[in-house]
VOZALUM-275825 format. One line per 5 residues: number of its first residue (from 1); for each residue y, x, z of N, C-alpha, C, O. Coordinates in steps of 0.001 Angstrom, whole numbers, plus 500000, padded with zeros to 6 digits. Example, Ala and Ser with C-alpha at 12.3 -4.5 7.8 and 13.67 -1.06 7.14 Angstrom:
1 = 494310,513190,507800,495500,512300,507800,496700,513200,507800,496681,514236,508465 | 497750,512850,507080,498940,513670,507140,500030,512900,507870,501138,513409,508039;
//
This chain:
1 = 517431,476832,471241,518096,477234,472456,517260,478335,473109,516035,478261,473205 | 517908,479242,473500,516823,480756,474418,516630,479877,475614,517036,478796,476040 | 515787,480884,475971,515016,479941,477499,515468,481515,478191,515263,482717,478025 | 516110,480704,478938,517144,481868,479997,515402,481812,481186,514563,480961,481480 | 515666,483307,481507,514719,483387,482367,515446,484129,483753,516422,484878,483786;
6 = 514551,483604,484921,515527,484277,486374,515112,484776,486504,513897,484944,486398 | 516556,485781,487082,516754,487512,487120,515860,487506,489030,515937,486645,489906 | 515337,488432,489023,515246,488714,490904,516038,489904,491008,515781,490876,490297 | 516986,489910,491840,517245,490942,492415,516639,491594,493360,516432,491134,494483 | 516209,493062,492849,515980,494172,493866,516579,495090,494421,517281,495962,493909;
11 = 516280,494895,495627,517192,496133,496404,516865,496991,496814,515658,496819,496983 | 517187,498140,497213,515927,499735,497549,516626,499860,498609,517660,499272,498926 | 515679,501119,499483,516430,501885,500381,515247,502738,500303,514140,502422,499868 | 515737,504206,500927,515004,504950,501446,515136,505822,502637,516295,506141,502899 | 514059,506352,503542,513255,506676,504597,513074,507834,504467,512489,508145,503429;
16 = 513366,508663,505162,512472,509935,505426,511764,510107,506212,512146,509772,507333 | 510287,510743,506081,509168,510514,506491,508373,511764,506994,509123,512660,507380 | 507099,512030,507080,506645,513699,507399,506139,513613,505907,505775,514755,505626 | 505975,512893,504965,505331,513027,503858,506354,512485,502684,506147,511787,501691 | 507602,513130,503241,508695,513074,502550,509617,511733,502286,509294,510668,502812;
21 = 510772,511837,501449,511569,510905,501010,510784,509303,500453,510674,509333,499227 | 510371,508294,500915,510112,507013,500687,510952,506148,500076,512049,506141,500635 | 510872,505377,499102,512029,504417,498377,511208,503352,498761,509983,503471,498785 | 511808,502286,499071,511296,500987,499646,512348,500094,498696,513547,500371,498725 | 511876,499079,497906,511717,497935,497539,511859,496705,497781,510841,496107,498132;
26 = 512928,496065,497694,512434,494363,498550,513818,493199,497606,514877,493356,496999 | 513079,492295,497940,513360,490681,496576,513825,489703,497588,514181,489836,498759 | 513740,488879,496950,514176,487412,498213,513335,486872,498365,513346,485673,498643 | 512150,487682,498216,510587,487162,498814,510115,487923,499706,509502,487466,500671 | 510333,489257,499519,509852,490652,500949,510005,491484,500132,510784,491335,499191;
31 = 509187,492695,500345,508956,493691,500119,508390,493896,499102,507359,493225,499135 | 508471,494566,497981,508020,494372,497118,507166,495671,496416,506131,495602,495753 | 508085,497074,496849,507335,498213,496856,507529,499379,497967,508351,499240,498873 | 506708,500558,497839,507080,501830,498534,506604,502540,497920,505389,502709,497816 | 507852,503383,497118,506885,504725,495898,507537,506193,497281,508519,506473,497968;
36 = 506194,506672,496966,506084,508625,497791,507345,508742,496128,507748,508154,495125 | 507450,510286,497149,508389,511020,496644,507779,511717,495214,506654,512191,495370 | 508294,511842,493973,508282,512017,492966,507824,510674,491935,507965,510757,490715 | 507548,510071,492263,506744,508623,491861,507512,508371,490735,508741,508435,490752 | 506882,508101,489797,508228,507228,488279,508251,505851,488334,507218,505181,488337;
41 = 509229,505440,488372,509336,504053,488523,508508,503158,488063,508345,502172,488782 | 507802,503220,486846,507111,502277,486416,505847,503249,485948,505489,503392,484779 | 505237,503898,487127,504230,504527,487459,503117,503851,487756,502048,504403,487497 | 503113,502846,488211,501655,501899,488686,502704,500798,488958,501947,499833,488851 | 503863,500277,489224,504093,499162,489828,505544,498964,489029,506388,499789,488680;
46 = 505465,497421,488883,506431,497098,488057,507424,496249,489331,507040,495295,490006 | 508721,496900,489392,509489,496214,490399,510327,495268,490289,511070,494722,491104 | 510018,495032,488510,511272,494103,487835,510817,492889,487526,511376,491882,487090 | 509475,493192,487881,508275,491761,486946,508644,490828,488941,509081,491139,490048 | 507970,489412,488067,508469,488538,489477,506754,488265,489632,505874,488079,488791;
51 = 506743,488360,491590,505656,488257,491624,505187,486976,492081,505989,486127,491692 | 503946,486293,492941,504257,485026,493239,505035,485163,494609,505529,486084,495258 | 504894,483704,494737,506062,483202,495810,505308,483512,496761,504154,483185,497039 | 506728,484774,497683,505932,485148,499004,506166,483972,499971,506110,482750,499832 | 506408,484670,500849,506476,484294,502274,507622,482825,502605,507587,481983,503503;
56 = 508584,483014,501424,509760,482251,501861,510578,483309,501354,510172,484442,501098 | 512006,482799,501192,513452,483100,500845,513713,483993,502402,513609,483486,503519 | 514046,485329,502119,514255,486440,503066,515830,487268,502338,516296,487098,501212 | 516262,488010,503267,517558,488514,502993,517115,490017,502707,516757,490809,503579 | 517206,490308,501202,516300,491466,501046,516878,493050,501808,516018,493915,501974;
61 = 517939,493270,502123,518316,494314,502981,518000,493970,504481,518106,494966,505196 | 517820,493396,504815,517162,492782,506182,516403,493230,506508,516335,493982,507480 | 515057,492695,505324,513621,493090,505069,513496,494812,504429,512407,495382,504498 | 514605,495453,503881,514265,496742,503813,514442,497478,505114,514003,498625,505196 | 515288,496695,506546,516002,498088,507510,514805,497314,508172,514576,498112,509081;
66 = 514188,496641,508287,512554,496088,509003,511707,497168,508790,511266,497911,509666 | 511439,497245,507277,510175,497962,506674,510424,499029,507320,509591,499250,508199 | 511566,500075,507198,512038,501113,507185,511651,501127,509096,510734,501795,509574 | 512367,500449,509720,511831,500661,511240,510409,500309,511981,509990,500581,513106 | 509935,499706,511053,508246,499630,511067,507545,500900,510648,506764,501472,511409;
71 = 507856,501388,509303,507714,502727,508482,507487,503644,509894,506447,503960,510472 | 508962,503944,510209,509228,504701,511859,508139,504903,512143,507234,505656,511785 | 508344,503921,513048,507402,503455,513968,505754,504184,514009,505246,504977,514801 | 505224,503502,512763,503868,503978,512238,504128,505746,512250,503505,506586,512900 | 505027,505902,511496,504480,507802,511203,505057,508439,512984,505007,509575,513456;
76 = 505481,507355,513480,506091,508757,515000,504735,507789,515751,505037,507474,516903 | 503472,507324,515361,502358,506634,516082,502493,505887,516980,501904,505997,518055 | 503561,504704,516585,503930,503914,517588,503402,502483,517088,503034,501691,517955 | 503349,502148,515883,502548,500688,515245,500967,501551,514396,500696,502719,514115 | 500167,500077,514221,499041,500356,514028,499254,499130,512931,498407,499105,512038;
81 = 500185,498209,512895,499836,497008,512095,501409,496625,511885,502240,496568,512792 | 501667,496351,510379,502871,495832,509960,502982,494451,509783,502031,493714,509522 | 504303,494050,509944,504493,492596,509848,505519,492049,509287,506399,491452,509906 | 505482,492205,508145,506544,492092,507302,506331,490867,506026,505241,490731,505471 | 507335,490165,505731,507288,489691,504314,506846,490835,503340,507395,491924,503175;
86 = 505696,490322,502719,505436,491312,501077,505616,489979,500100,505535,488762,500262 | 505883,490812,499077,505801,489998,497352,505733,490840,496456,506613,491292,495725 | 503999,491179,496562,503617,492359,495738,503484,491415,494100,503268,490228,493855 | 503756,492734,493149,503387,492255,491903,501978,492487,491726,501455,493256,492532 | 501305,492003,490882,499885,492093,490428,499217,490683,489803,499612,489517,489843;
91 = 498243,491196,489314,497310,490221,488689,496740,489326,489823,496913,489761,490961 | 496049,488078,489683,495262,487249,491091,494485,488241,491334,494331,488667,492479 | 493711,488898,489982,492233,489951,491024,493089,491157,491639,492545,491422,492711 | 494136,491970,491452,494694,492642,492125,494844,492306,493723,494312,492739,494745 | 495998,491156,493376,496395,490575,494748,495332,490570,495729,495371,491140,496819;
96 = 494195,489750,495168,493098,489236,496033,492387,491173,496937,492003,491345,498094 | 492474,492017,496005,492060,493239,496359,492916,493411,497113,492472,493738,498214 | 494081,493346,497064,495116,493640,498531,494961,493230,499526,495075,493785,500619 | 494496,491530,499109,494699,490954,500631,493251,491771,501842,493156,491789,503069 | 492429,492288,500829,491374,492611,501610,491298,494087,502348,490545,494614,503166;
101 = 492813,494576,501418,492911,496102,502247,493603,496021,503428,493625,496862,504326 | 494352,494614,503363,495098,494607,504758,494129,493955,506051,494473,493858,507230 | 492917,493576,505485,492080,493276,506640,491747,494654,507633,491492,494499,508828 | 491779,495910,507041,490993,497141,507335,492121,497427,508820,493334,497621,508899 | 491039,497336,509833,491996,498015,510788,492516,499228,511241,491789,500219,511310;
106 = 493688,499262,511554,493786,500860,511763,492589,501701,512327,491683,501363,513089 | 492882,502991,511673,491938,503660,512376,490561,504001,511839,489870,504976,512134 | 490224,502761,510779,489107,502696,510451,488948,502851,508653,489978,503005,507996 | 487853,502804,508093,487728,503214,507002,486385,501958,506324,485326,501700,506896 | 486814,501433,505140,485735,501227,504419,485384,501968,503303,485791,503120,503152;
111 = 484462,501249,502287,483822,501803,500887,484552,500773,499802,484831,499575,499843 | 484720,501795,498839,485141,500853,497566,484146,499646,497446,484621,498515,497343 | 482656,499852,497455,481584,499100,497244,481903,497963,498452,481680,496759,498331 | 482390,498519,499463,482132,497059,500827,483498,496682,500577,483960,495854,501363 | 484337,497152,499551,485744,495998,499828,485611,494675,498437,486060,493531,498365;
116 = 484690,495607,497379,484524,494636,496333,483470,493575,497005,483150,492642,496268 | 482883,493606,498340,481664,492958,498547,482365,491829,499079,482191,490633,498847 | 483542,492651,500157,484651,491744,500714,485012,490482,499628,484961,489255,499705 | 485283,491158,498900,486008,490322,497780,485139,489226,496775,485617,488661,495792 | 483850,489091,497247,483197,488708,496808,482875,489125,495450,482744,488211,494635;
121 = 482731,490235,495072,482361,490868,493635,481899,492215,493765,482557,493194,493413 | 480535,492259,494378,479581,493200,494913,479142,494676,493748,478704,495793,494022 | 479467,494095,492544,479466,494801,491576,480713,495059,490983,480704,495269,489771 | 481987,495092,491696,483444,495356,490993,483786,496712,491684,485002,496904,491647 | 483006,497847,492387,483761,498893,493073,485157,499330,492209,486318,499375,492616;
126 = 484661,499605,490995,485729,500543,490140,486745,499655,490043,487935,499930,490195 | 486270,498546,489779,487853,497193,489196,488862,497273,490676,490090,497185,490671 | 488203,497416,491603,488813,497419,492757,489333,498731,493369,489976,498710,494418 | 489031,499974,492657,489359,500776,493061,490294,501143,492273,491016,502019,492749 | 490673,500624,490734,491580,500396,489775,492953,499794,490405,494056,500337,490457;
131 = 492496,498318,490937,493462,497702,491954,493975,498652,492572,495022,499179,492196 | 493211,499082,493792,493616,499820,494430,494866,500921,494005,495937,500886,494612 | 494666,501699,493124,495546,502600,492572,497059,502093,492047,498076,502716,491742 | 496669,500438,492095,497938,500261,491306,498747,499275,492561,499585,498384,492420 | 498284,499691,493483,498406,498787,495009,500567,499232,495198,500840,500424,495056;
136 = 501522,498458,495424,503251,498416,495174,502908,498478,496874,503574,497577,497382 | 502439,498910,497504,502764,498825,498957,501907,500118,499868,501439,499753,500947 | 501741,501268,499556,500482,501436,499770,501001,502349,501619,502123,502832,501465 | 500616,502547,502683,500721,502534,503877,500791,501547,504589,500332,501496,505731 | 501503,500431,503880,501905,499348,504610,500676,498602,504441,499949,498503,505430;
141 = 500232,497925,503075,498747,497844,502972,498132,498679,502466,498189,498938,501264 | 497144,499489,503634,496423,500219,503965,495187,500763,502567,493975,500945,502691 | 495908,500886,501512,494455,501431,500484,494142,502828,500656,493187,503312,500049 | 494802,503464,501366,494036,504846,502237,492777,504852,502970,492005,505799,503121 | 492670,503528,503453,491352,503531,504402,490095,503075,503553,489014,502752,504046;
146 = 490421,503099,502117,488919,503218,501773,488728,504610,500849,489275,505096,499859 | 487825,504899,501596,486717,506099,501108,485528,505308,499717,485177,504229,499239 | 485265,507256,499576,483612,506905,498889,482940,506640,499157,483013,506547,500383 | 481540,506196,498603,480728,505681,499566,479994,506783,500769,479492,506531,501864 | 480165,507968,500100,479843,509164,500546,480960,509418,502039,480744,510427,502711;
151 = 481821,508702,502363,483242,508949,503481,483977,509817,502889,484816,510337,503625 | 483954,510392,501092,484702,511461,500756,486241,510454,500522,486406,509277,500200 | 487055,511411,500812,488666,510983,499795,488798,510888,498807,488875,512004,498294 | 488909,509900,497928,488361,509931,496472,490154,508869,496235,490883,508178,496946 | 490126,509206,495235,491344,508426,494528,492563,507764,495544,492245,507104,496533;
156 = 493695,507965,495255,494710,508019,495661,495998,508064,495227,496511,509114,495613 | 497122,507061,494283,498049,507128,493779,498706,508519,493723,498928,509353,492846 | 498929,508395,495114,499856,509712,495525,499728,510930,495892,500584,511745,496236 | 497992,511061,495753,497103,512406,495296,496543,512505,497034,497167,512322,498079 | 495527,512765,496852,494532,513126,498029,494688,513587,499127,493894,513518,500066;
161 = 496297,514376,499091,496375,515504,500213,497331,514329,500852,497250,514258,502078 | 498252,513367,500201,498617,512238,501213,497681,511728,501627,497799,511462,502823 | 496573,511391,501109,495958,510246,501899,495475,510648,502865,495537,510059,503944 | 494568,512349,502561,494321,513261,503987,494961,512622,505324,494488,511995,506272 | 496849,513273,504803,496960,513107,505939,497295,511972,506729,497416,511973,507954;
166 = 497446,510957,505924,497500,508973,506250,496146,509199,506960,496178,508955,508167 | 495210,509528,506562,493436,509257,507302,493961,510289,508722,494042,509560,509711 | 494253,511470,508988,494702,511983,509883,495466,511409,511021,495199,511200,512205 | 496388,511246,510351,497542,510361,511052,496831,509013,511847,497464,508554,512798 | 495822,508518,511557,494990,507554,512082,494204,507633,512672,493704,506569,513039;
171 = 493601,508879,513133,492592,509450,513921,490880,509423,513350,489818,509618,513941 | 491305,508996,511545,489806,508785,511145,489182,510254,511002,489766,511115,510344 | 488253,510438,511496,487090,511636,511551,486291,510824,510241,485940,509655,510407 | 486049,511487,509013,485691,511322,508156,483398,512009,508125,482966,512535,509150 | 482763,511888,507307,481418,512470,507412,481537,513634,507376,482566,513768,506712;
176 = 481109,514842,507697,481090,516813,507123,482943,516883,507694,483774,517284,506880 | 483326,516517,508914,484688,516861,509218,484333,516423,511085,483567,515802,511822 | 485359,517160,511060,485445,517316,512629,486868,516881,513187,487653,516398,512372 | 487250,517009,514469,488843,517090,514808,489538,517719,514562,490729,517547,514305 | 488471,519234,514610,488879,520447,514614,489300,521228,513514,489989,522247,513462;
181 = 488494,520232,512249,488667,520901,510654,489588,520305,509564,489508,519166,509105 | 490371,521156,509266,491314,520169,508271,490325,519444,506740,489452,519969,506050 | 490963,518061,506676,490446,517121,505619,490698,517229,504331,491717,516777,503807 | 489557,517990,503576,490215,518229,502094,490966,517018,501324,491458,517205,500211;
//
């Protein structure tokens, strides 16, 4: 006999943003992704794989016109912190790297080295900065706010000059930068 396996349905929507067209993601668990504009679908994040059990049973167009007015919100600088059902896909060490990017408060910035320290694996920068890259949520949880150890912009799904301006958009003054100087 086949072993029938359950389907999740996903539902999208998208946002327009200052950093363009956003596709948002969401299951009958939350949210599940947000790919920037040009992104290939199965670019870093798999939207078809089931992830664990979020939050509870949610009405996934619900949870996309949420994200989407939270989204708002954040880029016209009106939220600093989202509150939404997620049901990111990933591995436990992934996940666990997420949960620690959403500790980072607006505004502020850590080190790859102090989030693996977070994470209790003081010697995992790269594994975590691997995570990081393959992060299905990334604005919403915040993997922009970690820098090099140096405060440089270093790695970034959606290439450096977004994250610039995500670190901008937040008022982070980075090391060798000013207010006054744009952030390579």
């Amino acid at each position: 006999m086949a072993c029938l396996r359950r389907q999740t349905v996903i539902r999208e929507h998208r946002i327009d943003t200052p950093l363009g067209c956003l596709e948002l993601l969401a299951g009958p668990q939350g949210l599940r992704a947000v790919r920037f504009p040009g992104e290939r679908p199965a670019a870093r994040r798999g939207a078809g794989a089931v992830g664990d059990a979020g939050p509870g049973p949610v009405d996934p167009a619900a949870c996309l016109l949420e994200a989407a007015r939270q989204l708002s919100e954040y880029f016209a600088g009106e939220r600093t912190v989202f509150e939404l059902p997620l049901d990111p896909v990933g591995t436990p060490f992934q996940r666990a790297a997420w949960e620690v990017l959403r500790t980072i408060p607006f505004g502020r910035t850590i080190s790859y080295g102090e989030q693996a320290a977070r994470l209790g694996a003081p010697n995992a920068a790269r594994a975590v900065g691997a995570a990081n890259g393959r992060n299905p949520l990334p604005v919403v949880v915040p993997c922009h706010r970690v820098v090099g150890r140096d405060g440089s912009l270093v790695g970034f799904a959606a290439g450096t000059a977004v994250k610039a301006w995500l670190v901008r958009h937040e008022g982070i003054v980075l090391p060798g930068t000013n207010a006054g100087r744009r952030i390579r």
